[in-house]
C-alpha positions, 0 to 999 in steps of 0.5 A: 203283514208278511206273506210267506210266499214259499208256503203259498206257491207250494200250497197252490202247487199241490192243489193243482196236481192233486186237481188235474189227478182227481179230474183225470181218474174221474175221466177214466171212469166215465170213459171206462163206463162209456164204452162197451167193447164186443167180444166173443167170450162173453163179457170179460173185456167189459167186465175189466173196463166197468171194474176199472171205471169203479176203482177209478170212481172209488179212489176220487170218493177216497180223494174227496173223504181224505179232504174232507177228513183233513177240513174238519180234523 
């Protein structure tokens, strides 16, 4: 049995970064959903911060689909 080791590290190389990216964006969005940041024009700071949480919510969905693309293709 002969175990390419080059592949392995470099297969657990990018599961780690692309493991410590997901989690990270998905922090962000919680944070930018916890927090509601007062200000005198109206919103528009909060609105910012929510749109930002959503994007950060919708490239970890992207994320996961992509993988899941590549299991089943």
């Amino acid at each position: 049995m002969n175990i390419d080791w080059a592949a392995l590290a470099s297969v657990f190389g990018v599961s780690l970064v692309v493991t410590v990216a997901l989690v990270g964006l998905f922090t962000l969005g919680i944070t930018g959903l916890a927090k509601q940041v007062p200000t005198a024009q109206g919103g528009s700071s909060n609105a910012l911060v929510r749109t930002g949480a959503y994007a950060c919510f919708g490239l970890c969905a992207a994320a996961v689909a992509y993988g899941i693309y590549l299991i089943v293709a």
